[in-house]
N, C-alpha and C positions, 0 to 999 in steps of 0.2 A: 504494500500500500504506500501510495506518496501524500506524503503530509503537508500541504502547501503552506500551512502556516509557516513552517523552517525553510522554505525554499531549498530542498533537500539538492536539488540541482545544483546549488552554486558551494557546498561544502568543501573547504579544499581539502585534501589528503597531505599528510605527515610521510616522510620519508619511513620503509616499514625495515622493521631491525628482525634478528632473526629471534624470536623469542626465546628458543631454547637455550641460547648463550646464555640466559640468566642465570642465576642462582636460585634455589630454593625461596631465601630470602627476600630475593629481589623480587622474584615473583608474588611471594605473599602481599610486598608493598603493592603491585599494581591492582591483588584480589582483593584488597582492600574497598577501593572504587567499587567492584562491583557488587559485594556486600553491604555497602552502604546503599545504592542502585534497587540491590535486591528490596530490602526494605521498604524504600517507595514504594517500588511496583504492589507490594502487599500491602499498601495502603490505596493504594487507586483500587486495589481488588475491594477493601473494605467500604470505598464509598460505592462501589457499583452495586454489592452486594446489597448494599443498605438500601440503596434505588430499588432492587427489585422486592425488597422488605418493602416499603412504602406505596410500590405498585399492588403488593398481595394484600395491603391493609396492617401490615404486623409492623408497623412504624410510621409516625406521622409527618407531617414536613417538618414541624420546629426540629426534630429529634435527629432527621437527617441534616440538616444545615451543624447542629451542634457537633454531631459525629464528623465532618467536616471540618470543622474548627478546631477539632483537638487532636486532628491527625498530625504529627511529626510536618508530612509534608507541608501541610498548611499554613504551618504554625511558620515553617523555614520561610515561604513563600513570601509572606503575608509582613515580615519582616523586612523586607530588602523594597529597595526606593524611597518612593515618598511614604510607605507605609511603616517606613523605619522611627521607632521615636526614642529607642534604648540601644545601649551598646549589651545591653547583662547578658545575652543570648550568642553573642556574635560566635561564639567557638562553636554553639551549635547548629548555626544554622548554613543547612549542605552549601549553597550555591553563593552564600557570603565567602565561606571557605575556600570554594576554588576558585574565586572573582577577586580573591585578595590576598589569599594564602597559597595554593597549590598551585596557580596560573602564574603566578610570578616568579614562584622556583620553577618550574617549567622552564616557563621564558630566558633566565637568568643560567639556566644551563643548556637549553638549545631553541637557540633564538629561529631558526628554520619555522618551530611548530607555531610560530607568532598569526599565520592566517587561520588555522585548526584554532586556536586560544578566543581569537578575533570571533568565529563563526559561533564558539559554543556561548560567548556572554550573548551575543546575538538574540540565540536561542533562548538564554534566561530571560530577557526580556517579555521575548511573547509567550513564555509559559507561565510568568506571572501574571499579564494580563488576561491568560485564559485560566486562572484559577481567579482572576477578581470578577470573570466573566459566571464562571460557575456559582462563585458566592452570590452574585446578584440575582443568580436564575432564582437560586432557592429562598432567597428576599421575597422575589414576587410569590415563587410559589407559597410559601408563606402567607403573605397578604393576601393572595386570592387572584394573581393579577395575569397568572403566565398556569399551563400544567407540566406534567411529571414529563413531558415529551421532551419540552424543552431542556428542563434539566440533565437529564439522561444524554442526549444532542453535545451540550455541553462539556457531560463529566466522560463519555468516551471519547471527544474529539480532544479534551486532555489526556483521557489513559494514552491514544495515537502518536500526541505529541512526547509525552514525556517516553514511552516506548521508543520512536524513534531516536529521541535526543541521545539517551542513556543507551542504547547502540552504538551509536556515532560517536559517543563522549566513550566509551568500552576501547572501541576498535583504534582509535587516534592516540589515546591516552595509558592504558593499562601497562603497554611493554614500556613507554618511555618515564613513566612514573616508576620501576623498577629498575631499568638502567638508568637513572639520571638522580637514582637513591631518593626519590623525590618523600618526606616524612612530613606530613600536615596532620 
């Protein structure tokens, strides 16, 4: 599937290393990424899930929007830009972390992956906006104003995004966060 919102077309590619030269070690650093990755993805499962709790009657909308806002993801989300009003958080929230911390050691030991670095803040951007997109569906549906169509519309066309991104951010990133020692 292509995700238009990433403009998945114009993603550059990183020079690719041969993985196996790594170390054990090295390796664990780059399965780091996708273990924290994994996470998300089980939380996008827990707001769909909850969509279709809400479709059967077994949960109502306030309950869904709340379960929403207290996902890890959400929470990371929902902190970054203008939605920022604390620093207390900043270690844990994922995409603060590689927009300030892990993208700049990156950078700082191979400057080549600077268009890959460039494309994934890219990507943060409109995946924060389709989760400020999602929080409003469930506003209305809340209010009365919008249905469960739309929200649903919403919350898989983020499961898609963030699915693609966290591929792309895997594929580009994982080996060279282990040969480049990269520790955040």
């Amino acid at each position: 599937m292509v995700v238009t919102d990433l403009d998945e077309a114009r993603r550059p590619r990183g020079h690719k290393h041969d993985p196996e030269a790594l170390t054990p070690g090295q390796r664990q650093l780059g399965r780091h990424l996708i273990d924290v990755h994994d996470g998300y993805r089980q939380e996008m499962r827990q707001v769909l899930d909850a969509l279709d709790q809400v479709a059967a009657g077994a949960l109502d909308a306030a309950a869904l929007r709340s379960v929403i806002n207290q996902l890890t993801m959400r929470q990371n989300y929902w902190t970054l830009g203008a939605f920022c009003a604390t620093f207390c958080r900043l270690l844990t929230v994922h995409h603060t972390i590689e927009d300030e911390a892990m993208y700049p050691a990156i950078l700082e030991r191979d400057g080549s992956l600077g268009p890959v670095i460039d494309k994934l803040k890219e990507e943060h951007e409109v995946i924060a906006g389709l989760l400020t997109r999602l929080d409003q569906a469930c506003v209305d549906l809340v209010a009365g104003d919008t249905g469960l169509d739309r929200v649903r519309a919403e919350a898989e066309r983020l499961a898609a995004v963030l699915s693609s991104h966290f591929a792309y951010e895997e594929e580009e990133l994982v080996e060279p966060i282990g040969r480049l020692d990269i520790r955040v």
